[in-house]
C-alpha positions as CSV (number, residue, x, y, z in Angstrom):
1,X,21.0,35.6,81.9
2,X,21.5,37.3,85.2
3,X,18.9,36.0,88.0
4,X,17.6,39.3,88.1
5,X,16.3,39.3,84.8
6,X,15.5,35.2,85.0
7,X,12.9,36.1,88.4
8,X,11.2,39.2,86.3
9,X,11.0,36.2,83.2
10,X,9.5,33.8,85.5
11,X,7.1,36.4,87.0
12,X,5.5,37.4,83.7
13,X,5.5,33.9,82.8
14,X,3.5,33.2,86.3
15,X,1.6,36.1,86.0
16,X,0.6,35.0,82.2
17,X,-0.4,31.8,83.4
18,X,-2.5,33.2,85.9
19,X,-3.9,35.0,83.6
20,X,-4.9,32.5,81.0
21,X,-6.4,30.6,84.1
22,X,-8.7,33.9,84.6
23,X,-9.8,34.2,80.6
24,X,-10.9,30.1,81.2
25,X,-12.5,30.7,84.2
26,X,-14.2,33.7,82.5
27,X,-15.0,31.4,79.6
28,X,-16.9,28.5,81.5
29,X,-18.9,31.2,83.5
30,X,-19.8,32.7,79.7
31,X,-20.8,29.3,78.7
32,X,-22.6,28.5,81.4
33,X,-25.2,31.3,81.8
34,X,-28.5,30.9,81.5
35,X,-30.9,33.1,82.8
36,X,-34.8,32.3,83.3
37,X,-37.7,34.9,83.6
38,X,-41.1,34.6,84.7
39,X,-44.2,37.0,83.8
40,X,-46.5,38.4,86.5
41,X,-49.4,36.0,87.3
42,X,-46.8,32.9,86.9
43,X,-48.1,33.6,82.8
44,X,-45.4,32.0,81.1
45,X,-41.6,31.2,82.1
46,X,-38.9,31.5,79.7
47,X,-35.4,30.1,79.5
48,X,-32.5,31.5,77.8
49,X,-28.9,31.0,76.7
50,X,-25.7,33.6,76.5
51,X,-26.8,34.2,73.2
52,X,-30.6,34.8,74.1
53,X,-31.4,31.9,72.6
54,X,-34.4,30.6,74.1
55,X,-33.8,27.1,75.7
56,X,-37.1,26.4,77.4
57,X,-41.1,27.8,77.6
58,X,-43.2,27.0,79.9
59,X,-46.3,27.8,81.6
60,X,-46.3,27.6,85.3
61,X,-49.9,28.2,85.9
62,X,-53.1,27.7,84.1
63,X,-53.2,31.9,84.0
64,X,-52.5,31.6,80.1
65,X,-56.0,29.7,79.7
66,X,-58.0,33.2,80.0
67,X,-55.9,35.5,77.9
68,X,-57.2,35.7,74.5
69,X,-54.1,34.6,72.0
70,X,-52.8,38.2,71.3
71,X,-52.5,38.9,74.6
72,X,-50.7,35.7,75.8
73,X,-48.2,36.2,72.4
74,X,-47.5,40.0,73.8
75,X,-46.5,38.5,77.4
76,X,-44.7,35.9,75.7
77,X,-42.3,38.0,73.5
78,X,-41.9,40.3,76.6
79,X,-40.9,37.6,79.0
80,X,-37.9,36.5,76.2
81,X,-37.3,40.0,75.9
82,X,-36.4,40.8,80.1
83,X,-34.4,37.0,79.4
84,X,-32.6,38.2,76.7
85,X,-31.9,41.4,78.3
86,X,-30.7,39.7,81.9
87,X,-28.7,37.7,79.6
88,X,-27.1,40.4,77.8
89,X,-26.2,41.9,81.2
90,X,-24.9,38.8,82.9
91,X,-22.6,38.3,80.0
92,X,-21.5,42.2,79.8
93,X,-20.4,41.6,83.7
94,X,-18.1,38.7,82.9
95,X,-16.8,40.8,80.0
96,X,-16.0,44.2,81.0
97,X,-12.8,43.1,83.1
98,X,-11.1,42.2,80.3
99,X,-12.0,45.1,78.0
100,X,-10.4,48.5,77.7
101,X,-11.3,51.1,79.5
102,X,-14.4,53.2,77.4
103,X,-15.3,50.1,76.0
104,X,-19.0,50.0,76.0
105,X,-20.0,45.9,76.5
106,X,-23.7,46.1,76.9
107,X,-23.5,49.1,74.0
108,X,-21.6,46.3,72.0
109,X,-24.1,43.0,72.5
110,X,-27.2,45.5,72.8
111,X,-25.9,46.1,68.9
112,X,-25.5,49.8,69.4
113,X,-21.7,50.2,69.6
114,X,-20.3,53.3,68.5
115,X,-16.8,50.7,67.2
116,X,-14.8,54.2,65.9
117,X,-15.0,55.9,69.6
118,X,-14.2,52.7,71.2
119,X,-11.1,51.4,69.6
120,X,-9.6,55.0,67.9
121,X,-7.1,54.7,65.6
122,X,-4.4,55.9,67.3
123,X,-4.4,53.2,70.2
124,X,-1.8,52.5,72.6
125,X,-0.4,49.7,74.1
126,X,-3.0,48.0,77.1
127,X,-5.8,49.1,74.8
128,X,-6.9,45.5,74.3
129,X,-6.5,44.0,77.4
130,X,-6.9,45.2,80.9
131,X,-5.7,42.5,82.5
132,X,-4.8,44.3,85.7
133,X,-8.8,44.2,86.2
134,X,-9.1,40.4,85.8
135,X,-8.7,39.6,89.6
């Protein structure tokens, strides 16, 4: 093998490194988010996962004890709603680096993705990775 065409070997071998580094790195920040949303008057707080899943309730004020229980279940489900929806956002950010370009992330975790006009048939090479975006 000349040296020329060792160095360009070595490079995309660096360069592949690097970017498995980035997709881990990307990875622990997925894992790790968790995103926490409080309701005007200090109502109720709620805690949620990547996934949405709600980790933690609680109420940082005694402003619950005067709502009648319809009420307080409305700004309940809202407040894990906003989580949800901060989480879904947070997560599409750490995401749409490593998607191809058109690629609709929050369209995709929202549930709404429109999969035929994002990945067409007839796709081309670097449609499933942009890793020049990763850095």
């Amino acid at each position: 093998m000349s040296s020329s065409l060792e160095e360009q070997f070595e490079q995309t071998r660096e360069e592949f490194r690097r970017k498995r580094e980035d997709l881990r790195d990307v990875q622990a920040k997925m894992a790790g988010i968790s995103v926490s949303v409080t309701a005007p008057r200090r109502v109720v707080e709620v805690t949620v996962g990547r996934n949405g899943d709600v980790t933690d309730v609680s109420f940082p004020s005694g402003a619950y004890k005067s709502m009648v229980p319809s009420e307080l279940a409305k700004v309940v489900l809202e407040t894990v709603r906003n989580a949800q929806e901060k989480a879904r956002e947070e997560l599409a950010q750490l995401m749409e680096p490593m998607m191809p370009a058109g690629f609709a992330v929050r369209d995709l975790l929202a549930g709404k993705a429109d999969l035929d006009a994002m990945l067409p048939d007839d796709a081309g090479p670097g449609m499933f990775l942009r890793h020049d975006r990763l850095r």
